[in-house]
C-alpha positions in Angstrom: 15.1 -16.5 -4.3 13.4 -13.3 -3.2 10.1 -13.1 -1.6 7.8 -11.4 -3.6 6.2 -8.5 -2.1 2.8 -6.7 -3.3 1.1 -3.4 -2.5 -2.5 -2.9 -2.3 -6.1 -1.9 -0.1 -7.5 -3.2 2.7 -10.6 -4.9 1.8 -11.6 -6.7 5.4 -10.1 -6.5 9.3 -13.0 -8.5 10.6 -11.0 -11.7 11.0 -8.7 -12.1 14.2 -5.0 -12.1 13.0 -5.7 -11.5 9.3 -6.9 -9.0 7.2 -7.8 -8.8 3.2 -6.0 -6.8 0.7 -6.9 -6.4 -3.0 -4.3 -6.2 -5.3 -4.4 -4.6 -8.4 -2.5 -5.0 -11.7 -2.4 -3.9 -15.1 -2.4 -6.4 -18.0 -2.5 -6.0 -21.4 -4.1 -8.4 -24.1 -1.8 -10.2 -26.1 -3.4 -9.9 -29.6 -5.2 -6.5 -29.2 -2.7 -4.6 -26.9 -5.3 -3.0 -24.9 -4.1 -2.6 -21.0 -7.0 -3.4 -18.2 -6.9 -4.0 -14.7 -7.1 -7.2 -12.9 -8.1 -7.6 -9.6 -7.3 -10.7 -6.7 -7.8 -10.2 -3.0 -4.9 -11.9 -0.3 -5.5 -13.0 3.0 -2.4 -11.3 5.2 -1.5 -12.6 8.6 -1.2 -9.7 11.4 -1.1 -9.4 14.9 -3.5 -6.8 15.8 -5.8 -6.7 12.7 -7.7 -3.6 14.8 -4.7 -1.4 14.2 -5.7 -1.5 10.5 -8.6 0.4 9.3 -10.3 -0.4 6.0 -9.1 1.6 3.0 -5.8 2.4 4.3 -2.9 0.9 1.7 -0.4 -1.6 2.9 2.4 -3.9 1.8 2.6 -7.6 1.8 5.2 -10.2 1.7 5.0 -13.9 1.1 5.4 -16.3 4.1 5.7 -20.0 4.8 2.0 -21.4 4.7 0.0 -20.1 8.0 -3.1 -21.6 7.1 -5.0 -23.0 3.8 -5.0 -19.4 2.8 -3.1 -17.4 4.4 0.7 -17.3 3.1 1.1 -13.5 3.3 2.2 -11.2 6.2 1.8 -7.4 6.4 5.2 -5.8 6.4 3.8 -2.0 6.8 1.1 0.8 6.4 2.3 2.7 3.1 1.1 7.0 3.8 
């Protein structure tokens, strides 16, 4: 099975190793078809969380478990 990969904001770098990304989605309501967005923030393992400023747009991959959170790792900076 392929690992799933996401794409959204950096939220946090304060952490050593790890930084926060917010990844947003559209939904849409079943009954009254209206779309909206939906919002849930990751915890991504990477080496030198410093090298990543917040704002800047990333994607993640899914990992084995690192920690009780973290089971994403950064894969690259998107421009």
């Amino acid at each position: 099975m392929p690992k799933k990969k996401l794409t959204g904001l950096i939220v946090s770098n304060k952490m050593d190793k790890t930084i926060v990304v917010n990844v947003e989605r559209i939904k849409e309501h079943p009954i009254y078809k209206r779309r909206y967005k939906v919002h849930k923030k990751y915890k991504a393992h990477v080496e030198n969380s410093k090298d990543f400023e917040i704002g800047q747009k990333v994607i993640i991959e899914e990992c084995r478990p690192i920690s009780k959170d973290k089971k994403w790792t950064v894969i690259e900076k998107v421009k």
